[in-house]
C-alpha positions in Angstrom: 78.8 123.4 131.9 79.0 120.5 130.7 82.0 117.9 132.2 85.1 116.8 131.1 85.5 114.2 128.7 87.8 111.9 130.4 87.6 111.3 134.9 90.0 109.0 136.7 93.1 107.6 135.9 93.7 106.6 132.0 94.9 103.0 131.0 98.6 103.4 128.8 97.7 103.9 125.5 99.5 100.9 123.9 97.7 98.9 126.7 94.6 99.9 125.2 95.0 97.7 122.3 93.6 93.7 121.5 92.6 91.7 119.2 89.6 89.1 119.8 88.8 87.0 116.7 87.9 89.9 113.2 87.8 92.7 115.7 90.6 95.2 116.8 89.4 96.7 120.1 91.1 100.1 121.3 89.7 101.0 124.8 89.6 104.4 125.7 93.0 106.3 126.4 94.4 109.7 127.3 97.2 111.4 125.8 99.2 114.5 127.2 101.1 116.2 125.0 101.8 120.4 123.8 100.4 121.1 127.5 96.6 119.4 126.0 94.9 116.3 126.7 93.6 114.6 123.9 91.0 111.9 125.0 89.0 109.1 123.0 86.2 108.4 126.0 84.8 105.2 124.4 85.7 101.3 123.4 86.3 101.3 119.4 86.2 98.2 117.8 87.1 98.4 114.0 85.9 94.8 111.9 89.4 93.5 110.3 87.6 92.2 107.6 86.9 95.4 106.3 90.9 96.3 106.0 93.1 94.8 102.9 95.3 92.8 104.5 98.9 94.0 105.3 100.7 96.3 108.0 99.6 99.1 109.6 100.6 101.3 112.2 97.6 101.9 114.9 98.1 106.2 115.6 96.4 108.6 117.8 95.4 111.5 116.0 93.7 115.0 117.3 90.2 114.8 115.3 89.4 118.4 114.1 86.0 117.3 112.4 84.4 115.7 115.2 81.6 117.9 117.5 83.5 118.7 120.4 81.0 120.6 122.7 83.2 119.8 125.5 84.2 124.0 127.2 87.5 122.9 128.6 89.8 124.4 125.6 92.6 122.1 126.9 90.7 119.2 126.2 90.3 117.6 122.8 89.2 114.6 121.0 91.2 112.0 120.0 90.7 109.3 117.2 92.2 106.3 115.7 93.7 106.5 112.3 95.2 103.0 110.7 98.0 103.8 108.5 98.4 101.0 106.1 102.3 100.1 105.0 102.3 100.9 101.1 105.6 99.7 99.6 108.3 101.1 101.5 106.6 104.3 103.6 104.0 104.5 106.1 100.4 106.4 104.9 100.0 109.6 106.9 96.8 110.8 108.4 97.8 114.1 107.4 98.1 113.0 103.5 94.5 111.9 103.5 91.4 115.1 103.5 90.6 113.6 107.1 91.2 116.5 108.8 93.5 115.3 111.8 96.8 115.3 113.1 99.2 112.8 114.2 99.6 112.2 118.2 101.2 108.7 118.9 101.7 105.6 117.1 100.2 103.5 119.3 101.5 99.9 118.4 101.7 97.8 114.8 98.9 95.6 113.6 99.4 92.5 111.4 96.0 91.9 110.0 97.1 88.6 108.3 98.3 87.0 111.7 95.8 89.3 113.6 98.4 90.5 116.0 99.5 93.7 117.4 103.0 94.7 118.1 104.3 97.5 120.4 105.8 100.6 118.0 
């Protein structure tokens, strides 16, 4: 059998999130919620240069495409999706064939002033 995903006690997710120079660094979090635990067990670092700059909103999704081997049916993976401000909405993972749903927003990110905000 193989173990859970996530041990010990999980950081706050909007804790989880800095900045250091290009790189947005999300360490790993935990989220309860419909009586699951979604969990991203590793560090992801997304480069900033790689984003057109604006606004987006960091969010926590369920990722349904991912391998999940794990046995523990209340435990899934989570991911990061980063939902770019276009005009006067918010993008939606759900809008975009990535096949994930929405969890949390977990904070703001200016990638011009390279700054997170809390949602």
């Amino acid at each position: 059998m193989a173990p859970p995903l996530w041990s010990g006690t999980p950081p706050e997710p909007r804790r989880a999130l800095s900045v250091a120079g290009a790189t947005l660094r999300i360490a790993p979090f935990l989220i309860r919620k419909w009586e699951q635990r979604y969990v991203s067990p590793v560090t992801l670092c997304i480069d900033l240069d790689r984003l057109p700059p604006g606004l987006y909103r960091i969010v926590a999704v369920h990722n349904f495409r991912a391998e999940d081997c794990n046995p523990d049916l209340e435990e899934c993976l989570a991911g990061v999706f980063l939902a770019q401000r276009l005009d006067s909405r918010w993008e939606e993972a759900e809008d975009h064939p990535v096949e994930c749903r929405s969890l949390e927003v977990l904070g703001h990110l200016d990638t011009v002033a390279r700054r997170i905000t809390p949602p």
